[in-house]
Structure formats: C-alpha cells, structure tokens
N, C-alpha and C positions, 0 to 999 in steps of 0.2 A: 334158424341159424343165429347164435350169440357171436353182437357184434365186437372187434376189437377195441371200441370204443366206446366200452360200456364204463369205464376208471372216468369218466368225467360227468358223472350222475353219481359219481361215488361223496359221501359228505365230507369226508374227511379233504378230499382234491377239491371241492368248492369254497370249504374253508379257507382251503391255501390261498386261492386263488384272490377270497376276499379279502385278505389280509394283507397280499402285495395290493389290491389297491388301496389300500388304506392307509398302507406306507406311499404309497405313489400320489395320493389327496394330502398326506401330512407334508409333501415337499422333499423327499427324497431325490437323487440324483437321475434327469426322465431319462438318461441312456441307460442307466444301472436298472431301473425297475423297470423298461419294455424292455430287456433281455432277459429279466430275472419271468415278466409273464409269457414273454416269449417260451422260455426254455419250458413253464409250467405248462403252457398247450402244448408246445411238443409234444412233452410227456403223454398228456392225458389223451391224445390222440393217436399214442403209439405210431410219433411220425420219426422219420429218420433228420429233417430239417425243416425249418419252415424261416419265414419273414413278415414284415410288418413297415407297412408305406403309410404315410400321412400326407395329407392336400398342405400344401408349403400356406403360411399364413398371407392373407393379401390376393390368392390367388382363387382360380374357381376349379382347376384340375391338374395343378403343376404339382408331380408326386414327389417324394425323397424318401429314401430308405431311412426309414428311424429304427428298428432291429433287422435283425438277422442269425443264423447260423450255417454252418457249411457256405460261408460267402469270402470268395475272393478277398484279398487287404483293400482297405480303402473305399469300398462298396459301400457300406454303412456310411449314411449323409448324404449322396451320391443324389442325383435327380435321374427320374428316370424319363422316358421318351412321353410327350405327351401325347394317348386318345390311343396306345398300341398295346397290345401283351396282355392277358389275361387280368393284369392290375387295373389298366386303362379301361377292359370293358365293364369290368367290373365295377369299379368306381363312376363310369359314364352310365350303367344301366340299372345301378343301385342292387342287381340281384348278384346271389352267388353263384360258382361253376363248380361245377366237379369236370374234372378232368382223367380221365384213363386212356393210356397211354400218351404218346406225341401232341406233344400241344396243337399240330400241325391239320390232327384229327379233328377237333372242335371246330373248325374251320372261324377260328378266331382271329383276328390281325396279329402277326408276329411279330417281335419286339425285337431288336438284335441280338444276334445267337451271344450267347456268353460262355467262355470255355468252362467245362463241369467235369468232376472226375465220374460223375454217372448219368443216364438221363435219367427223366422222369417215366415213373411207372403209373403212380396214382397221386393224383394231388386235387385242394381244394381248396376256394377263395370266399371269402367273405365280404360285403363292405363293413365298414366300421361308420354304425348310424346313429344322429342323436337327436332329438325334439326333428325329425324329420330331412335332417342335414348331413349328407356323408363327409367324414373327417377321413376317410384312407380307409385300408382294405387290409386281410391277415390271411397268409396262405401255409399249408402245409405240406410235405409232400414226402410220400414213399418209394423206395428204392424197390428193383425188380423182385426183390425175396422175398417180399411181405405181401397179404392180400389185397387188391385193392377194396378203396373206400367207397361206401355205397350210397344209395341217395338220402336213406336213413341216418349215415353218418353227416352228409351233410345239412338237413333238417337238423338233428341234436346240435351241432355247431353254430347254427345260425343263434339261436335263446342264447347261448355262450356268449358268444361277440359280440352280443345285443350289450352284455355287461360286460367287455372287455372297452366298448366305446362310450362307455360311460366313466371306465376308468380313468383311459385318455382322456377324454373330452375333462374329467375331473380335475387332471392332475395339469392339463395347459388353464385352467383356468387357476388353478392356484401359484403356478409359476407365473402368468400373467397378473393376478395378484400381487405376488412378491416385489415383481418388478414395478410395479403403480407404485407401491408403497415405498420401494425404494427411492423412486424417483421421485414421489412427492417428501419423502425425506429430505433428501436431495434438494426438493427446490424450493420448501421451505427454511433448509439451512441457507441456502440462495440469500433468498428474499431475506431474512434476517441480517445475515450479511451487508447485503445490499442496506436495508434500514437504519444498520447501524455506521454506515457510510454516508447515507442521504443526510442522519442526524448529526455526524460530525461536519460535514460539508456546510448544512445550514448554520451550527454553532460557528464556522470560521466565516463564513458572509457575515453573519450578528459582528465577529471580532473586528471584521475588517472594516465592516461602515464606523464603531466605535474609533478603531483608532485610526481610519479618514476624517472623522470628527474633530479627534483630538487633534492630529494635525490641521485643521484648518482653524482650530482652535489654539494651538499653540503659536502661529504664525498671526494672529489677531493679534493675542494679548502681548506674545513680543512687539509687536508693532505700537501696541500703545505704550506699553514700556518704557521703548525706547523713546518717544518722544518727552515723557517728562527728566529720563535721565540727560535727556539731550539740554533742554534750558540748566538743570541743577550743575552739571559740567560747565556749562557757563556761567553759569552767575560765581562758580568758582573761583575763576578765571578772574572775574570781575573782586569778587571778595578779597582774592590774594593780592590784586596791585589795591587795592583801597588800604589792606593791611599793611604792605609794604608801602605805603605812603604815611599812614599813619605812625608806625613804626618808626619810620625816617624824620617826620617832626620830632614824635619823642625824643629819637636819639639826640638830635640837633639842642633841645634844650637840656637834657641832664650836660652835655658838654658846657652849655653855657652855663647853667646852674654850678658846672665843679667850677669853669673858670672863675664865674665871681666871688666864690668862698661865702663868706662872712658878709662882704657887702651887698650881698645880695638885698636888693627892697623887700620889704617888710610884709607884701600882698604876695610874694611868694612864700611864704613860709610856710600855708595850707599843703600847697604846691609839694614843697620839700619834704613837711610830715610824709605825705601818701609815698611819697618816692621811697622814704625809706623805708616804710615797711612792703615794698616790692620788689622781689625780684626782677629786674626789665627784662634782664638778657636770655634769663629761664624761661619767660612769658615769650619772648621774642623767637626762640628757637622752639620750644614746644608747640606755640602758635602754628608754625612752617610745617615742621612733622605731623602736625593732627589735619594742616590742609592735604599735604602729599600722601600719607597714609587715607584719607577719605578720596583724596580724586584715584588712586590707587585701586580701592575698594569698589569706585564707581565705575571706573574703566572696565575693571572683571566681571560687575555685571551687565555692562553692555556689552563685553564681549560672548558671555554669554547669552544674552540672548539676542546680539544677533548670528552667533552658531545655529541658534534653535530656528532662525528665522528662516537663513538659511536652508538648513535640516529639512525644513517645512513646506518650503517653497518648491522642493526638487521634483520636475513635472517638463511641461509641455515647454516651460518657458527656457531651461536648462542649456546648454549648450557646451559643445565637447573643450574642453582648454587645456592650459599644460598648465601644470601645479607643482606646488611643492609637498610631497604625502605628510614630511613630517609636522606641515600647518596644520594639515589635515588630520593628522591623528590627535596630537596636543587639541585642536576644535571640539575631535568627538569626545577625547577625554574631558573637556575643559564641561560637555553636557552630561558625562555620566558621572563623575567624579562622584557627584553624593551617594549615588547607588555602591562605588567602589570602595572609596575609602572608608567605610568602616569593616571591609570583611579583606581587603590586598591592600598591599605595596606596590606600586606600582615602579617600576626599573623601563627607563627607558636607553636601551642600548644602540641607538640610532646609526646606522653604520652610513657610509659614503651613496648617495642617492641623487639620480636624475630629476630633473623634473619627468612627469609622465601624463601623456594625453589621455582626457579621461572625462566623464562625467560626474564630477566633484558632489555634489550630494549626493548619490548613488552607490559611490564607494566608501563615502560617513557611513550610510546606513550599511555595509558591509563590515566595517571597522567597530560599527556600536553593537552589531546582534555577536558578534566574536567575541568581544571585550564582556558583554553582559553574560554570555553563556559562560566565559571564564569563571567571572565571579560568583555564579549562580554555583559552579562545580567547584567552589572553595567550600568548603566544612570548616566555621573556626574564622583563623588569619590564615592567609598563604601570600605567594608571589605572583603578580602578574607581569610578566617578562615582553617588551615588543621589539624584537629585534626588525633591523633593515637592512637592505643591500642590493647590490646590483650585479648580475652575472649577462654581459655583453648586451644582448639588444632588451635583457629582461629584469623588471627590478622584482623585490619580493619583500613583504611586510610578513615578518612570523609573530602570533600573540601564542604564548605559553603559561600556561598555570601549572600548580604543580595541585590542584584538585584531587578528587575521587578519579577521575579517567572514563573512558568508554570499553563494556566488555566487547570484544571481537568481534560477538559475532549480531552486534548495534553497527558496527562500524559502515556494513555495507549498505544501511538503509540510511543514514544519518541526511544525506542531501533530499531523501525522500520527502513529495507532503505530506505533513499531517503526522507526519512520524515523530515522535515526542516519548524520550524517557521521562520527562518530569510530570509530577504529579498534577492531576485534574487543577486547570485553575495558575497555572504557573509557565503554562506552555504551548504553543496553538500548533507547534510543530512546521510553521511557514520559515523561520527566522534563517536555517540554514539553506533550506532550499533556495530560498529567494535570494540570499545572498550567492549563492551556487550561479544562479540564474545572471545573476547582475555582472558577476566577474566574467562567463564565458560570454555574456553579450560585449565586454573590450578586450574579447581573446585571449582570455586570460584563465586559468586553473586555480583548483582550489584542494591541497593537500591536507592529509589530517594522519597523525600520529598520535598513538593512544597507549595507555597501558594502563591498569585496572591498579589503583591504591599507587599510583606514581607521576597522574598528570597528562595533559594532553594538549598536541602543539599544532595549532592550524597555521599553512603557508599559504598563503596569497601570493601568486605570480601572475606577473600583466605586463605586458608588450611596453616597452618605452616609448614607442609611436605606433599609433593605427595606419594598417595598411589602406582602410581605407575609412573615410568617418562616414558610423552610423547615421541613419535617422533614428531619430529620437523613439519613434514607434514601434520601434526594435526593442525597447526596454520593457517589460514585463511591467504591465499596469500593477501585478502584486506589489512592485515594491514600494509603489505610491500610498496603499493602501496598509503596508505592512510597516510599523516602524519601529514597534518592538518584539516583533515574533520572534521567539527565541527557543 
C-alpha cells in the first residue's frame, strides 16, 4: 500500500523546505516563517491542519503556541497547560504519538476540550530535538474523510522534524544574536556616551579648581594691592597740604615783591628774574588738577580692587544684608568694564529700587556671568542695556544686548550643566546654571527672552525681603568655585 505521504521524500518539497529555513537562519520574521513551514508540512503530509509549540525560554516544560492553522483567534502565543495533552507527553517523553481516533483513546492525560468545528480522525506529534535537548513539539492532523496515518508515516516524520528543529533551534539563535548585538550596540553607544560625559565632567573639576585658584589668587593680590595704594593715598594727602603750604608762601611773596616795585633789595632780583619767567598761578592750579585727577585715578583702582576682593571672598564667611543693587551692579561693572568696553556701550537705565536682602557677592557673580555672556553675544559694537525696578514685594534687574540671540530650541537647555553654545575653550557651560541656582536659592527667578539676529534679555527677580534667612550651606559650592563660567 502507497502511502499518502510519500510528497515529503519528494526533492523538489525538501528543497522547499530548505529554503524556508534558510530564510528563517537569515533572520526573517519567526511568526512569518513557522507558518510559512508550518503550512509546507501540512502540505506534504496531506494534513487538513496542524500546529507547532515551543519550550517558553527560561523554562524546562512551559509550552506556547508559536504556529498554527484551523486555530481559534488569539490561540497563536497562548500557553498552553503544563505536563497534559498529547503536546505535554510528548514533550515530557521525548518520543512521538500517532493518534487514531479520540485522543481519549490513547489513554493520554487530556488537556482542556477546546471547541473545534470537527474532531480529530488521525493525527501525529513529534518532539522537536536538538544536540539532545527538546525545544517543543509539531503535530498534524486529519479530518474524518481522509485515511488515517500509519506508523510508517510517523517514522518518515520523525528524520523530517529532526530538521525542522534545527531550523528552529537556527533561527532562535539568530534572533538571539540580533538581539546581543543589538544590545551591545546599544551599550556601547551607552558607554561612549557615558565617556564622553565622564570626560567633560573631569574637564569642568580641572576648570573649577583653576578658577578656585584664581579666585583665591585674586583675593591675595587684591589684598596686597591694596595695601601699597593705601600709604600712596596718603602720602597724597600729605603731599597736597605740603603743596598748599608751599603755594601759600609763594603767593605771600610775589604780593610783597609787587608791593615793593622797584625798591625792592637788590638779593631779590635772582628771585624776580625766575618769577618772571613763571607762570605761578598756571603752576598753582595745574598742580591741584594733576593731584585731584591722580587721587581720582587712585581711588578707582582701589575701588576696583576691592570689588575684586570682595568678589573673592563670597563663601562661608558672607552673610545675608540689605543692599543697594545699583552699587552692586556699577561694582560688577566697575570689574568687568575692560572685557566690555571695547566690544558695548553700556546704558544704564536704573529705574526706582529698594533695597533687597540678599547675599551680596553671590548676586555680583550673577550680575557678572549675565553681563559677560552679553558681550560674548555682541559681534562687532552693540548695546548693553540694565534696566531696574520694582513691581510690590519684588524688585527686578533686566541686562539686555542687542547680540546674535538664542535659537528656540537652546532656549530650553540654557539653565542646564554643562550646556554651552560657545565654542571649545570659551565656555564651561556652569555660568548660567549656577547663576540659575544662586537666584532660586533667595527666591528668586530667572527669565530669558530671545530672538535669533535681534538680541536677548535676561530678567532677574528676587523677593525684597526673605521669608525666611537661609544658611549659608544652602548656596551651591559651584558658585565658589565658578566665577567666570559663562
């Protein structure tokens, strides 16, 4: 008797057969190709439906339906009962079944009925085995019209399945591939990421002990500064009444030299020559402006640098006061002025303002990274605008340039660390954050306005009195360490 299953010894259907797994090891989609082999053992088993379970991964006998046909919606993926149903023995005893008739016959554990539009006539299960290891099981199965399958037919199936679970077992290991690979893409973009975060974070430590440096460096050399401006201020002091006394004999004798004319004695005439080729009153008033213009000159660099000293000093030792901002700004202008003035104008529009409690170097440094990012964003000459004012319990300092601007969509990282439009070498990207930082630590906001080729206007608002005063320890160590980040 020629069996109905003789088309799966045919070359032409082994072909096929190798060919989806070939697509199914090259990484094609695994529900697309165990249906696409599914449907090709149907065929060649001249079955009316069959399916196709796999051991769930992680597990040692937990089944899921990975194909199917003539199955119920939503079945395919499904789990099915574990250690029951001709799948379960199958898969537990490594061998295959033939079944004729009632599954009920075999006297196999039954799996919950499932409603079917026919029952089964002949069917037959295979495991799916590989280096000694079941991955799941393939069954087939025919409707009452057809002959049943014999044991012959399930012998030929067996060599078949042997290379359909090599398919499988191929094609999880290629997708298990994919996925390695993916994820090591993945975690070496990670890790690169990461690297080039580690290595920007240790560049801003390097920046930050530098310009903790500098400031304790600049709080020295002010220091010594000041103390030789301090005597030259005085001996000033001393110089101008020495002048004004000398001055005041002079005067005292050219009067008496006019009084006496002519009979003047004769040991003055030296005297008289030199007088008249002098100027006295020229010498006398130039004298006074060359002192007032030098003590002038001296004053502005002591007041410079004790702004800077100041500047320097803003730490542990600080303490919260009420101030007047617009000393405060003209201070911070009075230290950046040389960075400014050759690239802004500087317009000071100072409106009607409180005093405001506050941490007075803390908000320099707030006022000097705004003002330098100003002029950093001028191209050329432009303006830099600082308006003031005060709206009920809250005052507000605006600096305005009329620069390059920020596009849009910078605007929302701007307060971020480490965030920096400017080029390598020009920008640590701490300068706004930490001024960010400084302001809401006195309850205060920090607005920004922007427009790309038209300029851009940062508002500083801050409580006219603290509800309640910080400690100190509250203030973000960055900004000790930050003092031109910008």
């Amino acid at each position: 008797m020629v069996s109905d299953t003789d088309r799966i010894t045919d070359i032409a259907w082994i072909s096929a057969l190798y060919e989806l797994g070939q697509k199914a090891a090259n990484g094609a989609h695994p529900q697309e190709v165990l249906q696409q082999i599914l449907g090709h053992i149907v065929l060649g088993f001249e079955a009316e439906s069959g399916s196709i379970a796999l051991i769930v991964d992680g597990t040692e006998d937990q089944l899921e339906i990975a194909a199917g046909t003539d199955l119920p919606p939503g079945v395919i993926g499904s789990a099915l009962p574990r250690g029951v149903g001709v799948y379960g023995h199958v898969v537990a005893t490594g061998q295959p079944v033939l079944v004729n008739g009632e599954a009920a016959e075999t006297r196999l554990p039954l799996r919950l009925q499932e409603a079917r539009q026919r029952s089964t006539n002949s069917a037959m299960c295979w495991p799916l085995r590989v280096a000694g290891r079941t991955i799941g099981a393939v069954a087939v199965n025919r409707a009452a019209d057809r002959p049943r399958y014999t044991v012959g037919d399930l012998d030929r199936g067996l060599a078949l399945t042997s290379l359909l679970a090599l398919v499988v077992a191929n094609h999880r290991m290629h997708v298990e591939r994919e996925s390695r690979i993916l994820e090591l893409s993945t975690l070496n973009a990670t890790m690169q990421r990461m690297n080039t975060q580690l290595e920007d974070a240790q560049n801003q430590v390097v920046q930050s002990e530098k310009l903790a440096s500098i400031g304790q460096l600049s709080a020295g050399v002010a220091h010594e500064i000041n103390n030789p401006l301090a005597f030259v201020l005085s001996n000033f002091g001393s110089l101008e009444g020495y002048l004004a006394t000398l001055f005041g004999m002079l005067g005292a004798y050219i009067e008496a030299d006019d009084a006496m004319g002519a009979s003047a004695p004769e040991p003055l005439a030296p005297a008289r020559m030199m007088r008249n080729g002098v100027d006295f009153r020229f010498l006398r008033d130039d004298v006074r402006a060359i002192i007032d213009e030098s003590r002038e000159g001296l004053l502005r660099v002591k007041r410079i640098v004790q702004d800077l000293r100041d500047f320097s000093r803003g730490g542990t030792e600080e303490v919260w006061e009420t101030i007047d901002l617009h000393r405060a700004l003209d201070s911070t202008l009075n230290i950046v002025r040389n960075e400014i003035k050759y690239k802004a104008k500087i317009v000071r529009a100072y409106g009607e303002l409180p005093e405001v409690e506050c941490l007075p170097s803390r908000l320099a440094q707030v006022f000097l990274n705004l003002l330098v990012n100003a002029s950093q964003a001028i191209e050329g000459n432009g303006t830099i605008t600082i308006d003031t004012g005060a709206d009920g319990s809250e005052a507000w300092v605006r600096v305005e340039d009329d620069g390059c601007g920020i596009p849009p969509e910078n605007l929302g990282h701007l307060f971020e660390p480490f965030f920096t439009t400017k080029p390598v070498g020009q920008g640590t990207g701490l300068g706004l954050a930490v001024s960010n930082s400084i302001v809401r630590k006195h309850g205060g906001r920090i607005d920004v306005d922007s427009e790309v080729g038209r300029g851009t206007r940062f508002t500083v608002r801050l409580p006219l009195r603290q509800p309640q005063i910080k400690p100190l320890c509250e203030v973000t160590p960055e900004a000790e360490t930050d003092r031109r980040a910008a």
